[in-house]
C-alpha positions in Angstrom: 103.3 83.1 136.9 104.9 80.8 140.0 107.4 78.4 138.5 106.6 74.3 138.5 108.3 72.8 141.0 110.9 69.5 139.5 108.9 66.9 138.3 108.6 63.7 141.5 109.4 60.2 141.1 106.0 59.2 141.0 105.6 61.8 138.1 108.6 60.2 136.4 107.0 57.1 136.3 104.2 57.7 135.0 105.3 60.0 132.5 106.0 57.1 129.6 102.7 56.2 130.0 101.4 59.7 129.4 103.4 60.5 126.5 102.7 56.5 125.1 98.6 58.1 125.5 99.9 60.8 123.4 101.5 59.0 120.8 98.5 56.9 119.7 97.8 60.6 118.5 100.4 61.3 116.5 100.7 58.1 114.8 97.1 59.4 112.4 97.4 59.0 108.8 99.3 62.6 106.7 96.1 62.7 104.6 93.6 62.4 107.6 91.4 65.8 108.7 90.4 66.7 112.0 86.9 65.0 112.1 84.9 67.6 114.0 85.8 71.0 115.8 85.6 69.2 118.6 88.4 66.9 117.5 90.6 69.7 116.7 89.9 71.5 119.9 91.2 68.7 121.8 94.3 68.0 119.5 95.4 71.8 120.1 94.8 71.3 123.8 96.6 68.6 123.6 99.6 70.4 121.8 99.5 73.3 124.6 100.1 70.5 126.8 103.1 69.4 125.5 104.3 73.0 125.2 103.6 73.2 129.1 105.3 69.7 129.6 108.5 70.9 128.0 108.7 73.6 130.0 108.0 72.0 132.8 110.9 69.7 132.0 113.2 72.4 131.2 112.7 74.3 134.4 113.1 70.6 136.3 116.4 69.8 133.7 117.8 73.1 135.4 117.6 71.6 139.4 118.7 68.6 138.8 122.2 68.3 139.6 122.1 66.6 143.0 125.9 65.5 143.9 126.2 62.0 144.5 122.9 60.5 142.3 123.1 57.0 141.1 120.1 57.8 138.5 119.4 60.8 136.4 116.1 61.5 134.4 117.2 62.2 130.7 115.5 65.0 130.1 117.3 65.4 126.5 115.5 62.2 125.5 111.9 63.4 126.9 112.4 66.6 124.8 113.1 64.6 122.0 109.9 62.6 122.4 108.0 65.5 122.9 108.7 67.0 119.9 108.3 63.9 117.5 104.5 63.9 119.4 104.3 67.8 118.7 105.1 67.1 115.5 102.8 64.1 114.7 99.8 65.9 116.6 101.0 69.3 113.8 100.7 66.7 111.1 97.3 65.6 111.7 95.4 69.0 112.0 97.8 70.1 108.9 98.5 67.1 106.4 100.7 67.9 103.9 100.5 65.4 100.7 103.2 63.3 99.2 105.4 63.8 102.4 106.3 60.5 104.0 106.3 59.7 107.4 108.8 59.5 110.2 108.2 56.0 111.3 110.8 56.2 114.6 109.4 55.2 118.0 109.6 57.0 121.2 111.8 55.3 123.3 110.0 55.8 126.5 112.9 55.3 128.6 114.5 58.0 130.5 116.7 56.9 132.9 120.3 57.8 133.0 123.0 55.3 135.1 126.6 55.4 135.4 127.2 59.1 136.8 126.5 60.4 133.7 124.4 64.2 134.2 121.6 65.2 131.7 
């Protein structure tokens, strides 16, 4: 399989917005079911997505010590993010009862400053 190349600035943008699509997801109701197949279809998609994010991320977090940056992409933060979406996407197609929920939002920014290396 030919590796992902790092992630671009434009890709960086854009990638609160992607995960902020994503989080609508994963902020469903524990005791909520998968509607349809279809539904669930898409939510694993979804997940397998994420999976392929994160790797793509990891891969990129490998590359990215450029000497000399002002900015670096926090790519400890993304991870985190990810996995609170994995999880709340997990929770959805497999609610669990009388288990309350992790109400902590993503923080969406990823920008490092100050020399400071991911």
């Amino acid at each position: 399989m030919k590796p992902h190349p790092p992630l671009s600035a434009n890709q960086r943008r854009l990638l609160p917005f992607a995960m902020a699509t994503l989080v609508g997801f994963s902020l469903a109701s524990t005791e909520a079911k998968a509607s349809s197949a279809s539904e669930q279809a898409n939510l694993e998609v979804m997940i397998r997505q994420l999976n392929a994010l994160e790797d793509t991320a990891r891969r990129s977090a490998q590359v990215a010590d450029e000497p000399g940056q002002r900015y670096f992409f926090d790519y400890e933060r993304l991870a985190t993010d990810i996995q609170r979406i994995r999880q709340g996407l997990q929770g959805y197609l497999t609610p669990s009862r009388a288990q309350p929920r992790d109400p902590v939002e993503l923080t969406g920014d990823y920008t490092l400053t100050g020399g400071r290396m991911p």
